[in-house]
KEDRENZA-15462 format. One record per residue: y, z, x of N, C-alpha, C in turn. Coordinates in steps of 0.1 Angstrom, whole numbers, plus 5000, padded with zeros to 4 digits. Example, Ala and Ser with C-alpha at 12.3 -4.5 7.8 and 13.67 -1.06 7.14 Angstrom:
<kelos>
494350785132495550785123496750785132/497850715128498950715137500050795129/
</kelos>
This chain:
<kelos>
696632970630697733040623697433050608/698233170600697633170588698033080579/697733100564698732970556700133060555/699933190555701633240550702533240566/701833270573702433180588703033050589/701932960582702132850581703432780575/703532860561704832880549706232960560/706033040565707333110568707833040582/706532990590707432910601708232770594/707432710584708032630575709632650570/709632720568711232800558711732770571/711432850580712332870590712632720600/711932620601712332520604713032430596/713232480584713732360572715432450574/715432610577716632670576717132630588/716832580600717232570610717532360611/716732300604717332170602718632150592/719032230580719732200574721132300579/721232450590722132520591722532480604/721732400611721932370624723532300630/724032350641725632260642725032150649/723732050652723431980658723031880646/723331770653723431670643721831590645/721031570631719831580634719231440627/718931330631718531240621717031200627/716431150613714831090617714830950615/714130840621714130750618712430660626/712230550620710530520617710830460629/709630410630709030290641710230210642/710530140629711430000635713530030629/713230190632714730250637715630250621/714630260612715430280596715530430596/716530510586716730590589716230700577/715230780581714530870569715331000564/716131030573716631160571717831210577/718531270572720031300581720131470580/720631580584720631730579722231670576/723031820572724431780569725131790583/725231820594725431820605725931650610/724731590605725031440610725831380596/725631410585726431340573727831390574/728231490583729431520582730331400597/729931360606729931270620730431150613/729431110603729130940599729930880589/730630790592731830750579731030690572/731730670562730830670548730230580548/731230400552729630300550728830280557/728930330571728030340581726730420574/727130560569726430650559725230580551/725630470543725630430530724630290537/724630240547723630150549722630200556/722830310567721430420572720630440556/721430480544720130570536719630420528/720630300528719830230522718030160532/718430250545717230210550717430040558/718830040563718829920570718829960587/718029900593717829920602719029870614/719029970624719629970634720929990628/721530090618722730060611723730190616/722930270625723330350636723930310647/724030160647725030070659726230110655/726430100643727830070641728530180643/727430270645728930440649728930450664/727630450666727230410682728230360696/729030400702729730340714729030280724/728030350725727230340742726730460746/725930470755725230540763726130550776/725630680781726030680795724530650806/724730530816723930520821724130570835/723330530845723430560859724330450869/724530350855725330210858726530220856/726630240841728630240832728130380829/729730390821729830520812729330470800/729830340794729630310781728430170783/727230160778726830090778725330070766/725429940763724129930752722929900760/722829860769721929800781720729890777/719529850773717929960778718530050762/719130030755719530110741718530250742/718930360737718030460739717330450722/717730380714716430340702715830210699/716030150714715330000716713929980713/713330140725711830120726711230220718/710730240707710530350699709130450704/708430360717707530460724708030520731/709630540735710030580750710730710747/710630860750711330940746712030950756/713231010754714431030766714831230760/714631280771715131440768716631480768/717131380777718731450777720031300780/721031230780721331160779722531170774/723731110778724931140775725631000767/725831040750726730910741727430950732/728230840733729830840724729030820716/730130830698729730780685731430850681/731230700673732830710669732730790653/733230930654733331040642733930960628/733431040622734931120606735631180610/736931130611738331170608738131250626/737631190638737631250647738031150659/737631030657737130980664736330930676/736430900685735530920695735031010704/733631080703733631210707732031180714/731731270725731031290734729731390729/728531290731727931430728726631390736/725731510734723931540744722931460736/723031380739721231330727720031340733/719231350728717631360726716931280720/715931210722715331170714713931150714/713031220700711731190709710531150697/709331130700708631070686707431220685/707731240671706831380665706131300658/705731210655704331200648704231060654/702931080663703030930672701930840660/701030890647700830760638701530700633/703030760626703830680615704730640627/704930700639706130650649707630700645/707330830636708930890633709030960645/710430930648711230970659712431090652/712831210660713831300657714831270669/715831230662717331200668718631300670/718931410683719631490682720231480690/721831490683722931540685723731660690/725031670701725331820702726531800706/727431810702728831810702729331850719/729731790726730131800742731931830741/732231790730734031820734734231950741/734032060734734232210742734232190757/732332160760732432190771733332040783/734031930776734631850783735931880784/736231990777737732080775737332170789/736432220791736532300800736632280809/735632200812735132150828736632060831/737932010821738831880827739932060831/739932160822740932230826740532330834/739532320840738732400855739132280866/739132160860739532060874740732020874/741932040867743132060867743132160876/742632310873743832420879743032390895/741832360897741232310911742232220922/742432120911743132010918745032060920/744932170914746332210911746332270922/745332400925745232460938745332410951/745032270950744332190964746232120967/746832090958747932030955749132140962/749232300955749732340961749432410975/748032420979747532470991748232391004/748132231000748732121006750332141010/750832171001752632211003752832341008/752132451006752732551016752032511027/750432481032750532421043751632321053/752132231045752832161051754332191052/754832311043756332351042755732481058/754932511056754732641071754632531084/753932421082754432301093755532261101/756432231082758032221088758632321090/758532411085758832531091758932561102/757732531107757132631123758232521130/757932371126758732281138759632331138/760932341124762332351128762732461136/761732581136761732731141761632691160/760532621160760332641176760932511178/760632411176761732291181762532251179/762932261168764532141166765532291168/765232441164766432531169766032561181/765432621186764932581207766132511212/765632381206767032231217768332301212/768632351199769832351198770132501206/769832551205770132711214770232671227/769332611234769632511246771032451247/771132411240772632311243773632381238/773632491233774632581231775032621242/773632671248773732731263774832691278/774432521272775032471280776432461281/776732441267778232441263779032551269/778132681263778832821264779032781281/778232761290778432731307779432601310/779832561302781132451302782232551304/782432621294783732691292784132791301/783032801309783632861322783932811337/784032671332784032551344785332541345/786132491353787532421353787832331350/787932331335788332211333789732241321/790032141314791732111310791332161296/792332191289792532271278792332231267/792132131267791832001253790231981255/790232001267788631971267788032111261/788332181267787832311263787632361246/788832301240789132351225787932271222/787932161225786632061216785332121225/785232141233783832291237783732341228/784532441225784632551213784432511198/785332391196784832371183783432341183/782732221194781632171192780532261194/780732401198780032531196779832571184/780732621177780932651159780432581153/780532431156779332361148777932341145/777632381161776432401165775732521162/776832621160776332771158775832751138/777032681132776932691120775432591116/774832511120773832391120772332481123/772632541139771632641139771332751128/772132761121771932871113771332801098/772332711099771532651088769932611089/769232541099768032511102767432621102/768032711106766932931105766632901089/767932881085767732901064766332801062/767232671063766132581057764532631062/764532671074762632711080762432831073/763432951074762233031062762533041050/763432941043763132871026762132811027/761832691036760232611038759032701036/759432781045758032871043758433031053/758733131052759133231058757933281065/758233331080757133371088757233471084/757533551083757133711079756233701065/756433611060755233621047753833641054/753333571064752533531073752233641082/753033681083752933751098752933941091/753733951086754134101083753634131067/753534001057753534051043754634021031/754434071018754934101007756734151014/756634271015758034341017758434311027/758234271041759234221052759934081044/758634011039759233861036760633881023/760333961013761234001002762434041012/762534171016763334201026764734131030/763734011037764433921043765233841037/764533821027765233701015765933711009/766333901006767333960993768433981003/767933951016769434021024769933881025/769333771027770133651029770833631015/770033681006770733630993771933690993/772333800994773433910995774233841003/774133811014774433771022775333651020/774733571011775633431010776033370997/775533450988776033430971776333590965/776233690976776933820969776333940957/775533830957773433910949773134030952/773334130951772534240954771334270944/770434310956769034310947768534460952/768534530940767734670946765834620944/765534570955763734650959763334770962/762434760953761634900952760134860953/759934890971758334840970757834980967/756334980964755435070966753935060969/753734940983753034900985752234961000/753135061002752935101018752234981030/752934911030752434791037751434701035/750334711025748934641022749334521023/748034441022748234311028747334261014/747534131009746334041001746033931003/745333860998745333741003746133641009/745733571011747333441017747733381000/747033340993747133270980747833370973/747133500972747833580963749333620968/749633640979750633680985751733580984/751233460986752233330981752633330970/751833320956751933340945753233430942/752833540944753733660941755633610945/755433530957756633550969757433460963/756733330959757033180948757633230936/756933290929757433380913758733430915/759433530929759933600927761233480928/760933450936761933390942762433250931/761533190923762133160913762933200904/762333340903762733420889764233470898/764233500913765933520916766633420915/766133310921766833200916767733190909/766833170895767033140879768433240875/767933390882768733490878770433420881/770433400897771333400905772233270895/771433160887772333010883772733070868/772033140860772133180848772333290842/771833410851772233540843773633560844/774433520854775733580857775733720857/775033780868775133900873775033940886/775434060890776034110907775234180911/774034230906772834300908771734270900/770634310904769334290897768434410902/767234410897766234520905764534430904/763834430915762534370918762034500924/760734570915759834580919758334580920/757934600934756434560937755634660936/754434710929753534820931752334760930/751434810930749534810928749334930921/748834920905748035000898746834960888/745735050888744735030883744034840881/744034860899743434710901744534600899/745934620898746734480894747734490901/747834400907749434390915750134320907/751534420903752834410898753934390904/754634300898756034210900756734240890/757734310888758934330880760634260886/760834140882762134100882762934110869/763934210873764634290860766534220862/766934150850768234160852768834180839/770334230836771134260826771934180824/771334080823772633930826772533870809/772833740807772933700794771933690789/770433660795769333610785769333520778/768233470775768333330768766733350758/766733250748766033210737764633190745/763533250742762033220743761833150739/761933100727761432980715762232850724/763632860729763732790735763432720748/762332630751761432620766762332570774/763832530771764532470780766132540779/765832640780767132750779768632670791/768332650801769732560808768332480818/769032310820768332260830767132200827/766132150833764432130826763532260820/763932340825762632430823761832470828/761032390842760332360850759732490856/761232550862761132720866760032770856/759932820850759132930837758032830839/757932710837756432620836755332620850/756232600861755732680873755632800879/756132880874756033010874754533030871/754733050857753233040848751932970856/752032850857750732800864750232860879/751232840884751332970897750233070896/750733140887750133280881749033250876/748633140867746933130863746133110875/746433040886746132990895745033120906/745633200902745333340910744533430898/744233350889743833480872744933610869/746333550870747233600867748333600857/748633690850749633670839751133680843/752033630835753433580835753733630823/754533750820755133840810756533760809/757533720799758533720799759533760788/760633860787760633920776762433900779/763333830768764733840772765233790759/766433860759767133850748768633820752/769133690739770733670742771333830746/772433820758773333940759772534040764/771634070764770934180772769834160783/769834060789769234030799767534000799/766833980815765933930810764634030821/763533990813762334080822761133970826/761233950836759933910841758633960850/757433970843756434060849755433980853/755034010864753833960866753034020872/751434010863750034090869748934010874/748334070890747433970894746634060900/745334020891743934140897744034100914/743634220914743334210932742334370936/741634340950740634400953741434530953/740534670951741234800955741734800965/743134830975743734840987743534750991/743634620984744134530991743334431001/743334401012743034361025743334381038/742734351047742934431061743934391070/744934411073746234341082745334251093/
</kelos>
C-alpha cells in the first residue's frame, strides 16, 4: 500500500476510534490502561476514570460486574483480562454505567500488537436489543397464555353444551312424562314448577357455554357468532345493536377471528355498563388488506387522558394487547357527551381463508 494510502486509511481509523458508539479501551500486557475513545469515558464514573489513566492496573474491576459464562450470568471466574495471551471474540458483561447503571453489553477482546502485548477492549451497548427480545417474549408468552384460555373456555364450553345440558333436557323429559301420569294435584304443581326451574337453569348453562366460548365462532365465523350475541344482548338488557357486516362470509384465522370477536364484545360490554344508551352500530368490512371493526356509540363518552374512566380500566388495556397480538391497531376516539368510537385494524391475507 502507498504512504498516502497509508495516511488516509490512518484518518479513517482514528475517525472511526474517536466517532465510534462502541466503547473502545487499550490496555498493556499487565492490564494498565493506555487509552479510552469518548465512547468509554462517557460509561466510566469519574474515579474509576481517574485511576484507569493514572495507569493503575486492573482498575477496570471496579466498573466491571462479571461476565456471562456457560456457568452463571455474573461471574469473575477465568476473568476475560486475567490471561493477556487469550483473546475472546464475543462474550456477554455487565459494567456498572454513569448516571445509568447497570447495563449489558458484547465485549471483545483481543491483542494487536503481540511484542508490546497491547490488547483492544470493545464494548457495544446490548440494552436495545434486551428491550426487544424481553417485549417479543412478553407478547409470545402472552399468546401462549391466551391461546390456553380460549382453548380451555371452548373445553368448557363444548362440556356444558353436550353434557351437563343433554342430562338436563333428559330430565325435563322425564318430568314433562310425569305430568301426564295420574297422579294428585300438589304433586303435579311442584312438577311444574320443578320444570320452570329447570327450563330457566337450562338456559342459563346455553348462556354461560357460548359466553365461554360460542360455537358458531368455530363452526360458521365472524357474523353468525356477532349475530348471535347481539340478539342475546337485545334480548336480555334491551341493547339493540345495528350490524352491518360486509364480509360475505370469509373466514380468517382462528387467532384473528378471536381477536376481533373478544374486542367487540368488550367494547359492547363497556358500551352496555357506561354509555347509557338503547342502540349502538358495529361494523365489520375488509379493505385494502385490513380487517375493520367499528364499535360506534352516542352515549356519554369519557376522558382519554383518563386510563380509568369507571372501574379498573382493564377493558381498553386488553383490548389493545389483544390487538398487538395479531399486528393490530386499537383506534379510540370519545368525547364527554357525545359518545365513543372504537376501531380496530388487523392486516390479513387478501380474501381471507378457506371455510
Amino acid at each position: 500500500m502507498s504512504r498516502a494510502g497509508n495516511v488516509h486509511l490512518s484518518d479513517l481509523l482514528m475517525k472511526l476510534y474517536g466517532n465510534s458508539d462502541e466503547a473502545i479501551f487499550f490496555f498493556d500486557r499487565q492490564g494498565k490502561t493506555l487509552a479510552m475513545n469518548t465512547a468509554a469515558e462517557e460509561i466510566i464514573e469519574k474515579d474509576v476514570f481517574e485511576q484507569m489513566m493514572a495507569g493503575s492496573a486492573g482498575a477496570i474491576c471496579k466498573a466491571c460486574k462479571g461476565f456471562t459464562s456457560s456457568d452463571e450470568s455474573l461471574t469473575c471466574v477465568s476473568c476475560y483480562m486475567a490471561n493477556p495471551d487469550e483473546d475472546i471474540s464475543s462474550f456477554q458483561v455487565y459494567f456498572d454505567t454513569k448516571g445509568r447503571g447497570i447495563i449489558p453489553y458484547s465485549g471483545s477482546i483481543q491483542t494487536i500488537d503481540e511484542e508490546t502485548g497491547i490488547r483492544v477492549f470493545m464494548l457495544r451497548d446490548l440494552t436495545q436489543q434486551y428491550k426487544t427480545q424481553e417485549e417479543l417474549n412478553q407478547k409470545q408468552l402472552m399468546k401462549r397464555v391466551i391461546k390456553a384460555q380460549e382453548d380451555e373456555r371452548k373445553r368448557l364450553s363444548r362440556e356444558l353444551h353436550d353434557s351437563v345440558a343433554q342430562e338436563m333436557l333428559s330430565s325435563l323429559v322425564d318430568l314433562r312424562v310425569l305430568k301426564y301420569m295420574t297422579i294428585e294435584e300438589e304433586v303435579l304443581k311442584k312438577v311444574q314448577q320443578t320444570e320452570g326451574s329447570l327450563m330457566r337453569l337450562l338456559d342459563d348453562i346455553r348462556h354461560l357455554s357460548v359466553e365461554l366460548r360460542p360455537a358458531t365462532l368455530d363452526d360458521l365465523g365472524l357474523e353468525a357468532a356477532f349475530r348471535t350475541h347481539f340478539k342475546w344482548v337485545e334480548k336480555n338488557y334491551g341493547l339493540v345493536i345495528h350490524f352491518h357486516p360486509e364480509l360475505e362470509s370469509k373466514r380468517y384465522e382462528g387467532e384473528i377471528e378471536t381477536v376481533v370477536y373478544r374486542i367487540c364484545q368488550e367494547a359492547v360490554f363497556n358500551a352496555l355498563k357506561y354509555a347509557e344508551v338503547d342502540e349502538m352500530v358495529v361494523r365489520l368490512y375488509e379493505a385494502d388488506g385490513l380487517l375493520n371493526l367499528w364499535v360506534v356509540d352516542e352515549g356519554r363518552g369519557f376522558e382519554l387522558k383518563n386510563t380509568d374512566p369507571k372501574g379498573t380500566g382493564l377493558g381498553i388495556y386488553g383490548m389493545k394487547e389483544r390487538a398487538e397480538l395479531v399486528d393490530g391497531r386499537l383506534h379510540i376516539r370519545s368525547e364527554m357527551g357525545k359518545g365513543t368510537v372504537i376501531r380496530l385494524e388487523i392486516p390479513v391475507a387478501e380474501g381471507g381463508v378457506e371455510d
